[in-house]
C-alpha positions as CSV (number, residue, x, y, z in Angstrom):
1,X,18.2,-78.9,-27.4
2,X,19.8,-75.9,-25.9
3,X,17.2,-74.6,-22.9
4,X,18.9,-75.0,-19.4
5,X,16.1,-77.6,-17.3
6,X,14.9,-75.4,-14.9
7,X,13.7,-72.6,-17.5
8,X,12.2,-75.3,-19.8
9,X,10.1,-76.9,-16.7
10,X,8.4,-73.4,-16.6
11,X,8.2,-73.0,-20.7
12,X,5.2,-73.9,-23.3
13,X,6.7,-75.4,-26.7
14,X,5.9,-72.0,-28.3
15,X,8.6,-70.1,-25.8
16,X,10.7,-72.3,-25.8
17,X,10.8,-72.4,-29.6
18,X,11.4,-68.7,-29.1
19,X,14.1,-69.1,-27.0
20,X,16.1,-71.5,-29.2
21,X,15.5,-68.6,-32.0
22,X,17.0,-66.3,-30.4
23,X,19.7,-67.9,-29.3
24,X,21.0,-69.8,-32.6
25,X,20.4,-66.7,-34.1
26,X,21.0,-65.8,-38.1
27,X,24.6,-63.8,-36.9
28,X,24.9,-66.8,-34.6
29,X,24.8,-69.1,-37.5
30,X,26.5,-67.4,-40.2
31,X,29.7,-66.8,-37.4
32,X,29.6,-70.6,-36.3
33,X,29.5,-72.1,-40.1
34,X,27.1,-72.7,-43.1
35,X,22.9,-71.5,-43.2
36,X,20.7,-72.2,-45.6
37,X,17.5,-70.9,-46.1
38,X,15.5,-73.4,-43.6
39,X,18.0,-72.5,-40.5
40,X,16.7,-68.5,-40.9
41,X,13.2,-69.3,-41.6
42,X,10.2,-68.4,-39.6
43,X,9.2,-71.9,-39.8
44,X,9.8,-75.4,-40.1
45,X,11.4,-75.5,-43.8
46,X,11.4,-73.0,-47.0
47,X,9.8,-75.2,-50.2
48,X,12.4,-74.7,-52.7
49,X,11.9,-75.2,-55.9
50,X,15.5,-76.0,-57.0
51,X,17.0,-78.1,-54.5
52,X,20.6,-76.2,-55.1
53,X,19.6,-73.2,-53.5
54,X,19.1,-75.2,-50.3
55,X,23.0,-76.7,-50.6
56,X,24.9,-75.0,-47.4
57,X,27.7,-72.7,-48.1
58,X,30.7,-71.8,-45.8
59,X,31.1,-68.7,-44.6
60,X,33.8,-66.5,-45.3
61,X,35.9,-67.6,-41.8
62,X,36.0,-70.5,-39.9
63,X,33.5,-73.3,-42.2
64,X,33.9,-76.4,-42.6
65,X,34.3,-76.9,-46.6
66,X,30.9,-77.9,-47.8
67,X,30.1,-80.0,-51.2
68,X,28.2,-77.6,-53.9
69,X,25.9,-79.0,-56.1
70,X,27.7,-78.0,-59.2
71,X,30.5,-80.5,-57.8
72,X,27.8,-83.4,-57.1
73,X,26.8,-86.0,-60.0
74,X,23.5,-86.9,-59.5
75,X,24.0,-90.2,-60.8
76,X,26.0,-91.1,-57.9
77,X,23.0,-90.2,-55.5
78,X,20.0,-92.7,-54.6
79,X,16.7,-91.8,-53.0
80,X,16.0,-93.5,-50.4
81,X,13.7,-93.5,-47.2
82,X,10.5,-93.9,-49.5
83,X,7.1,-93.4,-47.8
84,X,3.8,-93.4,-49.2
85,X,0.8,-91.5,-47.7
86,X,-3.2,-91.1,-48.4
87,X,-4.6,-87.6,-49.4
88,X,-7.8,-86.5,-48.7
89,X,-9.4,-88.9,-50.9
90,X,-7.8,-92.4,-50.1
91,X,-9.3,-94.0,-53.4
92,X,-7.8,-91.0,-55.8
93,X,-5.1,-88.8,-53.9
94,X,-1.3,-90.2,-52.2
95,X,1.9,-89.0,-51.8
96,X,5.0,-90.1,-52.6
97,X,7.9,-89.1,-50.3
98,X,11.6,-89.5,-50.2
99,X,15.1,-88.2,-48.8
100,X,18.4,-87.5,-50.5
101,X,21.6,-87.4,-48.9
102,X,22.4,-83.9,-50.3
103,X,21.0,-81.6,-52.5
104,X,20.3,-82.7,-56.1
105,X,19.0,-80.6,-59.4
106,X,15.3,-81.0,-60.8
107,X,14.2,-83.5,-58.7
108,X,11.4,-85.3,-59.7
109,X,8.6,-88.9,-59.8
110,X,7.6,-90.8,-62.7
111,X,4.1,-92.9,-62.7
112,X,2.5,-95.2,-65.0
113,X,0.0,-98.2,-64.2
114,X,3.3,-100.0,-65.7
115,X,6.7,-100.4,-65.1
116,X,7.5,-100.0,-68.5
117,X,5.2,-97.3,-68.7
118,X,6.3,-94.7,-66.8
119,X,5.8,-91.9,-68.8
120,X,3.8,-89.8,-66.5
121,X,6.2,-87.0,-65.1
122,X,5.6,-85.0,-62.1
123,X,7.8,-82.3,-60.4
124,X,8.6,-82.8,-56.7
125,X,8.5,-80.2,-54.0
126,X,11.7,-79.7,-52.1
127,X,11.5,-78.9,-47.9
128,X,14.8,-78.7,-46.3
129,X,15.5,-79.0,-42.9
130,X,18.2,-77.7,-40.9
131,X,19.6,-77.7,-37.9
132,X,22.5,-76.0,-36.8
133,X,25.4,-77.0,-34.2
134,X,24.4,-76.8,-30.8
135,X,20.9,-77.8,-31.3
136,X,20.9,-81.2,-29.6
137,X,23.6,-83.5,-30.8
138,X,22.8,-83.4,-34.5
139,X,25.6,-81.5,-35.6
140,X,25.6,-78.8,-38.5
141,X,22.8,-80.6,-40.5
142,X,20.5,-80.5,-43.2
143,X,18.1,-83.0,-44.6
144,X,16.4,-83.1,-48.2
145,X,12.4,-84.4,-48.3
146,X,11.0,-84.5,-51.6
147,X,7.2,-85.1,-51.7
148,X,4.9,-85.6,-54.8
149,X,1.4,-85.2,-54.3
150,X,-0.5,-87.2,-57.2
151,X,-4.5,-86.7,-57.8
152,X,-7.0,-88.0,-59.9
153,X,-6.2,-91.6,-59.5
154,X,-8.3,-94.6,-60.4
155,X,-9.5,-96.3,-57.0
156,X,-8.8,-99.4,-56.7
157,X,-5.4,-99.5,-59.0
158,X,-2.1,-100.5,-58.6
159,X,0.7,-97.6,-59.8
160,X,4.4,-98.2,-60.3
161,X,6.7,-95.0,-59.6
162,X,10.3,-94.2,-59.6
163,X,11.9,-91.1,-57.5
164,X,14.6,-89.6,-59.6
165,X,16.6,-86.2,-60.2
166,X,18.7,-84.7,-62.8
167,X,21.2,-87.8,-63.8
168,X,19.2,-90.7,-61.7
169,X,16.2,-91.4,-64.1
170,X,14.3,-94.3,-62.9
171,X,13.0,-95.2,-66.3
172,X,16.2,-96.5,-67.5
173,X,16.4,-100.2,-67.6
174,X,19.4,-99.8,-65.1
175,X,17.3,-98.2,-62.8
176,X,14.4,-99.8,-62.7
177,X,15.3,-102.3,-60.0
178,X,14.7,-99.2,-57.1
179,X,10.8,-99.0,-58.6
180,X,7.9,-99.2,-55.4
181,X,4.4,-99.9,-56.2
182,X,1.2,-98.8,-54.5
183,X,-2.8,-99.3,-54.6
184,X,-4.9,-96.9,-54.2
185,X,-8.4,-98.0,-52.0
186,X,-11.6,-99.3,-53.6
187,X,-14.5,-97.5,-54.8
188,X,-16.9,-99.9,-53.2
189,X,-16.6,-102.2,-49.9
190,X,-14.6,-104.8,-49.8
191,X,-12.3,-107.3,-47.3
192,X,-9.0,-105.6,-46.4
193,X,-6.0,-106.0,-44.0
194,X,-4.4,-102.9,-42.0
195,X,-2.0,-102.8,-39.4
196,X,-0.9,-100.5,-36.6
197,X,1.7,-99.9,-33.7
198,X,3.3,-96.8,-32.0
199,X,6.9,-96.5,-30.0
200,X,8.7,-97.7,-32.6
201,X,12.4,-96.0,-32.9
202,X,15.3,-97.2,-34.9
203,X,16.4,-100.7,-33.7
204,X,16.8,-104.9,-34.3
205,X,12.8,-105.2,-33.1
206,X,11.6,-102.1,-35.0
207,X,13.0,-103.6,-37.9
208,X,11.6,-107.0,-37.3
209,X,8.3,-106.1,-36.9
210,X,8.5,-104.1,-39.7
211,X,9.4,-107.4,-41.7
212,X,6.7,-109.2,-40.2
213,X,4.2,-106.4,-41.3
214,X,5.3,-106.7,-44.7
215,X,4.3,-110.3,-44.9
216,X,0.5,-109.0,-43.8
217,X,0.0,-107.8,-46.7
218,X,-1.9,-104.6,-45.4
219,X,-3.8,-101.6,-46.9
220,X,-2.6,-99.4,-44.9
221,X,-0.6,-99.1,-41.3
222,X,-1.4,-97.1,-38.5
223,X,1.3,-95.6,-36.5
224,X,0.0,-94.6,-32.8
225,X,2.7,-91.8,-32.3
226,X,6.2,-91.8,-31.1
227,X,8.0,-92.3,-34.3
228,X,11.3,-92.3,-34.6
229,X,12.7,-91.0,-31.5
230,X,14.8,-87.9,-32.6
231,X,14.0,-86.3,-29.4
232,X,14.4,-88.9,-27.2
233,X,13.3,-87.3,-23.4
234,X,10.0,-86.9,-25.2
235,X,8.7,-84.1,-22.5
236,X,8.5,-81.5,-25.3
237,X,11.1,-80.0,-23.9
238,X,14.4,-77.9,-25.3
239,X,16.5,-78.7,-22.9
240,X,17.1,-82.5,-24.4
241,X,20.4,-82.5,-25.3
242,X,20.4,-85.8,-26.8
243,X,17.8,-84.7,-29.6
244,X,19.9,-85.8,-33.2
245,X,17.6,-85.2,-36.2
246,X,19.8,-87.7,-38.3
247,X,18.0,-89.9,-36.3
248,X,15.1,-89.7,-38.7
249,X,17.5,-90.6,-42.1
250,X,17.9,-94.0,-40.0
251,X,14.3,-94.6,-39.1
252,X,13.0,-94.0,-42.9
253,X,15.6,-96.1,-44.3
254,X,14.4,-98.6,-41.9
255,X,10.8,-98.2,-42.5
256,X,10.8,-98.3,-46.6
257,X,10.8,-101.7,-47.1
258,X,7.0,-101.6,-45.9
259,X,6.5,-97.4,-46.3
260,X,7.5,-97.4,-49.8
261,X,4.2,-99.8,-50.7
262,X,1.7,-99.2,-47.8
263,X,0.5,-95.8,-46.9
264,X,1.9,-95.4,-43.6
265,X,-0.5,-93.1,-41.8
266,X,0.8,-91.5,-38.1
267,X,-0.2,-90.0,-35.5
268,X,2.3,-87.8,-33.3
269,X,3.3,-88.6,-29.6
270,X,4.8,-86.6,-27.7
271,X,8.8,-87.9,-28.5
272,X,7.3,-86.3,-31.8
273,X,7.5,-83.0,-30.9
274,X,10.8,-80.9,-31.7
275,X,11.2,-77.3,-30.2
276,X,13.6,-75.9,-32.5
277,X,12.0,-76.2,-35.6
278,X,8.3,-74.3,-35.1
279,X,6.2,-73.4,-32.0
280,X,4.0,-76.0,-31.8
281,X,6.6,-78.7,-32.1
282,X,5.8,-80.2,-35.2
283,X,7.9,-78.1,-37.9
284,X,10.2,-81.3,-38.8
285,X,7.4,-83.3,-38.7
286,X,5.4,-81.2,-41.7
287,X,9.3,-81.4,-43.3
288,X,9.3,-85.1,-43.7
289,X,5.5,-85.7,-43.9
290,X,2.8,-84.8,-46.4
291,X,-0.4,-86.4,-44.7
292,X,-4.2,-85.1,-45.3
293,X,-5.6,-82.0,-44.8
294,X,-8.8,-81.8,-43.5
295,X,-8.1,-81.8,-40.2
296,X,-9.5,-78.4,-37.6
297,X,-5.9,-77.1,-37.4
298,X,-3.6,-77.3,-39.8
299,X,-1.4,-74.8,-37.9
300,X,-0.6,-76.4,-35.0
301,X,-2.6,-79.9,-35.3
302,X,-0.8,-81.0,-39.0
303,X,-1.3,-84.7,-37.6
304,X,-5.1,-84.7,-37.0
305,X,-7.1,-85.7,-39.9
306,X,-9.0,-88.5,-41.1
307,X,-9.7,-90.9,-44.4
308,X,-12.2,-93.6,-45.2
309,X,-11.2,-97.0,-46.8
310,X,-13.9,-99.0,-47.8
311,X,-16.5,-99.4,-44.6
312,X,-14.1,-98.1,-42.5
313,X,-13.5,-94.1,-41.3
314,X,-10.6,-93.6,-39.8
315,X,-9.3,-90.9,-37.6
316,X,-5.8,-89.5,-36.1
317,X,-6.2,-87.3,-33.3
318,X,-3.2,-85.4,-31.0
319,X,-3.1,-86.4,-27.6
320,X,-0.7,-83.8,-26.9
321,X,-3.0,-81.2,-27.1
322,X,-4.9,-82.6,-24.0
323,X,-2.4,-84.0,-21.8
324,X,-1.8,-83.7,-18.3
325,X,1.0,-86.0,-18.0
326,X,2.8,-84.1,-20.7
327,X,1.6,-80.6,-20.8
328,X,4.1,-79.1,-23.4
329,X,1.1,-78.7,-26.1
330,X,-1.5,-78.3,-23.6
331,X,-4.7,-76.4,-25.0
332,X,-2.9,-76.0,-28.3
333,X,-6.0,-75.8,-30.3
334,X,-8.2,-73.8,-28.1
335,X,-10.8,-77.1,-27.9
336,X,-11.0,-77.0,-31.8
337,X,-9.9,-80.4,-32.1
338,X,-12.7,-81.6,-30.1
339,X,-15.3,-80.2,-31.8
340,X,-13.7,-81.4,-34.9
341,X,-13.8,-85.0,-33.4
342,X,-17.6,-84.8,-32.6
343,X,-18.5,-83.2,-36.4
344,X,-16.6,-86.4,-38.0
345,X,-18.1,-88.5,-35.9
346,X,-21.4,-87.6,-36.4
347,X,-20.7,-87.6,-40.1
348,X,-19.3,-90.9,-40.8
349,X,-22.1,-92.6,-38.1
350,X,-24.5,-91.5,-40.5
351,X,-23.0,-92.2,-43.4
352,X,-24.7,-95.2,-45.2
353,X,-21.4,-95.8,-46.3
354,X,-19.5,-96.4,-43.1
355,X,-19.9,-99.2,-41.1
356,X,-17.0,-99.3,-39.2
357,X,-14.9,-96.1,-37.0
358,X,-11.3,-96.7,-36.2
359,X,-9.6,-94.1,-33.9
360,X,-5.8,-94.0,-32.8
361,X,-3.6,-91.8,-31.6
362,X,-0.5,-92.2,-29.1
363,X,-1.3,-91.6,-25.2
364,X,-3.9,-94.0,-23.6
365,X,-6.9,-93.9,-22.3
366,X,-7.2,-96.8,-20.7
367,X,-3.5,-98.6,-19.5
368,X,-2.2,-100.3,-16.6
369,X,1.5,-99.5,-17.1
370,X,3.8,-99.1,-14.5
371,X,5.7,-96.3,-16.8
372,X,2.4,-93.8,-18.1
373,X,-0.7,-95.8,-17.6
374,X,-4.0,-93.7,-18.4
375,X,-4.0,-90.1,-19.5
376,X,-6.8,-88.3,-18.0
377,X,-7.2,-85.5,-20.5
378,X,-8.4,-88.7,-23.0
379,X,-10.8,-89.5,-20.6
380,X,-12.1,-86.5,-19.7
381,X,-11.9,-85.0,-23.1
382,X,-12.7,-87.6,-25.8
383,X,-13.8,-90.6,-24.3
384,X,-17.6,-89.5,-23.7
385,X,-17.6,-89.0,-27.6
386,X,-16.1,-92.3,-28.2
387,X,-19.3,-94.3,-26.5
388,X,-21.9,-91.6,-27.3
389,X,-20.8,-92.6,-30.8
390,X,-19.9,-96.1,-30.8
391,X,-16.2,-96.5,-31.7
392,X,-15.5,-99.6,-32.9
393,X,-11.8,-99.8,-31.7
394,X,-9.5,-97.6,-30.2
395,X,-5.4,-97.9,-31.1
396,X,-2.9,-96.2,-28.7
397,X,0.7,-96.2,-28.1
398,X,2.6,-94.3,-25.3
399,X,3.3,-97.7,-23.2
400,X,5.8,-99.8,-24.6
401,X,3.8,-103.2,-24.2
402,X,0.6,-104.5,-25.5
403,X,-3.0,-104.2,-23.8
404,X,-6.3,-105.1,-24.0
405,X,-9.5,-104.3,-22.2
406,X,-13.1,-105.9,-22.0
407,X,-16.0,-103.7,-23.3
408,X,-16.2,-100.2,-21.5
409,X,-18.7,-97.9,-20.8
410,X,-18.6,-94.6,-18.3
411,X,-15.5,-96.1,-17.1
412,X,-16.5,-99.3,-15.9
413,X,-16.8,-103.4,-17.5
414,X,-19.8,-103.5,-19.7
415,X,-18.9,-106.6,-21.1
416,X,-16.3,-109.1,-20.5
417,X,-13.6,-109.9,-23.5
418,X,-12.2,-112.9,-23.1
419,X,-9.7,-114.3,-26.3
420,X,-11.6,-115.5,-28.9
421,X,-14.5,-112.9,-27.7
422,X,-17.0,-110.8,-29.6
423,X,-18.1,-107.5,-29.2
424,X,-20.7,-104.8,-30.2
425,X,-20.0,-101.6,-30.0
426,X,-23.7,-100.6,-30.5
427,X,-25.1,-102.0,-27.4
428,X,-22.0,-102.9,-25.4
429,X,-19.6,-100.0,-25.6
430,X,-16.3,-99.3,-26.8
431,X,-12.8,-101.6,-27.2
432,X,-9.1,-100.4,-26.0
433,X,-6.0,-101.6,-27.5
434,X,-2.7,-100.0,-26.3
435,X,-0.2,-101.7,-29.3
436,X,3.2,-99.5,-28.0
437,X,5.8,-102.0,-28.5
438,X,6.9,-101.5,-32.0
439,X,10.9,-101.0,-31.1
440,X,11.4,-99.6,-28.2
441,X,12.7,-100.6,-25.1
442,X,9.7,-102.4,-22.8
443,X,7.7,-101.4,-20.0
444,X,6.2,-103.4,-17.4
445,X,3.1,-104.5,-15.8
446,X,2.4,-104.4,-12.1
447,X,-0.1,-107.8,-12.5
448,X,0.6,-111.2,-14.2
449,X,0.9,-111.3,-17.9
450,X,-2.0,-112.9,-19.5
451,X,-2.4,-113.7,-23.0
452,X,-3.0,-116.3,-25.8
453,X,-2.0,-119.6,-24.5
454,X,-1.0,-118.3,-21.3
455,X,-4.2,-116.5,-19.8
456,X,-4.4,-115.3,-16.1
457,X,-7.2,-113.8,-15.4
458,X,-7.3,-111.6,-12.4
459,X,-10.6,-109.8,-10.4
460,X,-8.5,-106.0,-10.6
461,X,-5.3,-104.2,-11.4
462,X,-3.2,-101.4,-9.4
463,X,-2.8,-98.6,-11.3
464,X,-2.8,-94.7,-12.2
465,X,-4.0,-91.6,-14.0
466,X,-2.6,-88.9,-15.3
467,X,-4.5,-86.1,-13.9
468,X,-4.4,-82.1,-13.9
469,X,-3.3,-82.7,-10.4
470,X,-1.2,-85.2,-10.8
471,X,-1.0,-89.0,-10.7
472,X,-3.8,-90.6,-8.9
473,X,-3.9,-94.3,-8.1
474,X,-6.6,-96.0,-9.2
475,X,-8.3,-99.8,-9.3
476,X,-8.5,-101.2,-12.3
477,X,-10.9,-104.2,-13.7
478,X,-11.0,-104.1,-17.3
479,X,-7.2,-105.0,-18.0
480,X,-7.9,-108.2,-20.0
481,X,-4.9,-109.2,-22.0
482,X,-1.2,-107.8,-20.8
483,X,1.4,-109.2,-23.0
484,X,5.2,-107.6,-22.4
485,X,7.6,-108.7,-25.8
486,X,7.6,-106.9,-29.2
487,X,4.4,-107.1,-31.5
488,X,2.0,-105.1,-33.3
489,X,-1.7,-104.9,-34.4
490,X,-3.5,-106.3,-37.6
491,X,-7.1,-106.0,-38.0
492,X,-8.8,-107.5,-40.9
493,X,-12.1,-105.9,-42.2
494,X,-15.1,-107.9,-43.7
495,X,-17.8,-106.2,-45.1
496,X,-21.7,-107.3,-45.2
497,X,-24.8,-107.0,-47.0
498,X,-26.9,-104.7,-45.5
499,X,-28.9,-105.6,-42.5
500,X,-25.6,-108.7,-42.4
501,X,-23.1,-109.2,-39.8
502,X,-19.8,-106.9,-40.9
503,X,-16.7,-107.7,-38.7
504,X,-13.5,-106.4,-37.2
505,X,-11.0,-108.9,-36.3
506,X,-8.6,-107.8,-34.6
507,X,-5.1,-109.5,-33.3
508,X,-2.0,-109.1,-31.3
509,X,1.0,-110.8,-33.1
510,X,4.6,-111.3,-31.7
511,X,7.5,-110.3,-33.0
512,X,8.2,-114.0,-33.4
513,X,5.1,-114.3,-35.3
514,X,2.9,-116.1,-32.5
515,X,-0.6,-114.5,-32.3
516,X,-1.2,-113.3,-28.5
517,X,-4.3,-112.1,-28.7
518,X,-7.4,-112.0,-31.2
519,X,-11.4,-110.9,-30.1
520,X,-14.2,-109.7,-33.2
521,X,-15.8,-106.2,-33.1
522,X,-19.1,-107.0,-34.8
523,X,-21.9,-104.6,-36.4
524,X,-24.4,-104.6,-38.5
525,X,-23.7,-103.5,-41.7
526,X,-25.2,-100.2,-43.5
């Protein structure tokens, strides 16, 4: 993005967000071509609350020509890159988010529990993102997300809503063909579906297993970091030239056709984090995303948080914030994040409402790759919480293939996992699932592929850790499934009466549909 290689090596994401600053200064700007009011910002993106003022201008010499709003009829301009995601409150709160191609007047999403009733009108909050020439390959560019925060839903209800502007009205019979739907979670416990993956990307397999998810029929999906690849070096680092932030229009036009009716919940990896547009990385990502709240840092941690649907609390954590491997957001949150892990924790364990505690974010604790493998800072940092707590299931990304180990406790096999296994979290200790190829070009393994219909079991794995002092090679035996082709993650949720049996079943599906792994998490219910 702009930081000669050897200066970055030696640079935080804070500095080197400084450095790009100062050097695509405003004069810089204004000399080179058009600004708008994101480029000169002290942050990410300026909420506007007419879309117009965000339109780029040229400057008196040497512009390219720029379209003005006033010259732009807004019935000739679509949303499109719909995404949906929970508040606060999964059963009352969502967002609706979109793009637009270029600036548009009064923008704008109707809602009604019909789509011929769609009388409910809510404004939408404009954050414009740009990034100037010389930032990476993107070119003189800005982007458009439009976000509509709606509250005080009914649980439990399916919405219709249209995205429209001044001269694109959704509500006119014309229109209504580019309605989405969503449902907002239940009130009381019941059987659910959600999925989850992480390295996805824009590509042929990213898009197919985004069809295949579709046809799941989840709640929810879960994405384990790694999103769309803007930044592809992914060392947190300004010196990527290759970083294009029109890589993102592609990826949410290729998402929508699942986005646009399933919350799609992420966490952030560390492709995720973009110098240019805020210290800690994640400027662009607050641009495009409008996830919950509640998380310990808001600041510099916008994708920690947590929600609870049904039985099941889940929770997004960063992993950049405690990796060794990749040390651009080292420390980031002073331990907060930690602490804020252990307090939700202990909440939702005793919580007569919660049965079940789902945690994912993208670098893993627990991998035999040949590429990353483990990340020491989870192990060290997080991992004691996770089994003095009794996780039920653990979802990471980071390596582009899917793994599975037995039952682990203090680092070793409590419990072996075979396919087709059971396990409780209670007494046995805590499930790893490293679902990283959503899109993305694959890893590899350094021991035989074993899976569903094709299991090859082996007594231990050579492999590494990521460590404050660098790799360290370790010997492995709880690698129990190692599958290398696209494929993702569906878990499916069955509540109990108390004192009963209440069940995660969990399962690795191909790209091709084929199921290459399935095991139960089993506890008894509240």
């Amino acid at each position: 993005m702009g930081v000669p290689e050897q200066l970055a090596e030696r640079m935080s994401m804070a500095e080197q967000h400084e450095y790009l600053r100062a050097r695509f200064s405003r004069r810089t700007m204004i000399r080179g071509g058009a600004v708008t009011l994101g480029a000169v910002a002290g942050g990410a993106f300026v909420p506007v609350a007419n879309a117009q003022a965000a339109v780029p201008t040229p400057s008196a010499v040497g512009a390219q020509t720029a379209v003005s709003t006033e010259t732009v009829d807004g019935a000739l301009v679509a949303p499109f890159g719909r995404h949906l995601a929970y508040g606060n409150d999964s059963r009352t709160e969502i967002t609706v988010s979109w793009q637009v191609p270029v600036a548009v007047k009064k923008p704008f999403l109707r809602i009604g529990a019909r789509p011929w009733d769609l009388s409910r009108k809510i404004e939408a909050e404009v954050r414009t993102l740009y990034t100037p020439a010389g930032v990476g390959a993107s070119g003189d560019h800005t982007q458009y997300y439009l976000h509509a925060k709606l509250t005080h839903l009914r649980p439990g209800q399916t919405y219709y809503y249209g995205a429209g502007h001044q001269g694109f009205d959704p509500a006119e019979p014309h229109l209504l063909g580019t309605l989405g739907t969503f449902t907002t979670a239940p009130a009381h416990k019941t059987p659910f579906t959600f999925t989850a993956f992480g390295d996805e990307g824009v590509s042929y397999h990213a898009l197919g297993n985004n069809s295949l998810l579709l046809g799941q029929n989840p709640a929810f999906h879960l994405h384990a970091g790694d999103i769309a690849y803007g930044d592809p070096a992914g060392q947190g680092k300004s010196s990527d030239t290759g970083f294009d932030s029109r890589v993102w229009d592609q990826f949410l036009a290729q998402t929508e056709s699942v986005a646009k009716s399933v919350p799609w919940m992420p966490a952030y990896g560390n492709h995720d984090m973009e110098a240019w547009y805020s210290p800690n990385g994640y400027g662009g990502e607050e641009a495009r995303w409008n996830l919950p709240d509640n998380g310990p840092d808001k600041k510099n941690l916008p994708g920690v948080y947590s929600f609870v649907y049904g039985n099941t609390a889940v929770i997004s954590l960063d992993a950049n914030d405690i990796s060794f491997e990749i040390p651009a957001n080292l420390g980031i949150s002073g331990g907060t994040q930690t602490k804020w892990l252990e307090t939700q924790l202990k909440k939702y364990r005793a919580s007569d409402d919660i049965d079940f505690i789902v945690i994912f974010f993208h670098h893993c604790a627990y991998c035999t790759s040949t590429a990353h493998a483990s990340e020491g800072g989870v192990r060290q940092e997080w991992v004691p919480l996770f089994e003095k707590y009794t996780v039920d299931l653990v979802i990471n990304g980071h390596n582009h293939q899917y793994e599975r180990t037995d039952v682990i406790k203090a680092g070793k096999v409590t419990k072996k996992l075979p396919i087709g296994g059971t396990a409780y979290p209670e007494t046995d200790g805590v499930v790893y699932v490293t679902a990283g190829a959503a899109g993305r070009s694959l890893y590899a393994f350094s021991a035989p592929l074993s899976y569903e219909g094709h299991e090859n079991e082996v007594d231990s794995v050579a492999s590494f850790i990521n460590t404050k002092d660098g790799k360290q090679n370790e010997t492995v035996t709880w690698s129990r499934v190692r599958y290398l082709d696209y494929s993702f993650l569906r878990v499916d949720v069955t509540p109990a009466a108390k004192g009963r049996t209440a069940t995660l079943t969990v399962r690795g599906i191909a790209e091709t549909g084929a199921q290459v792994d399935h095991f139960t998490v089993a506890r008894k219910a509240k």
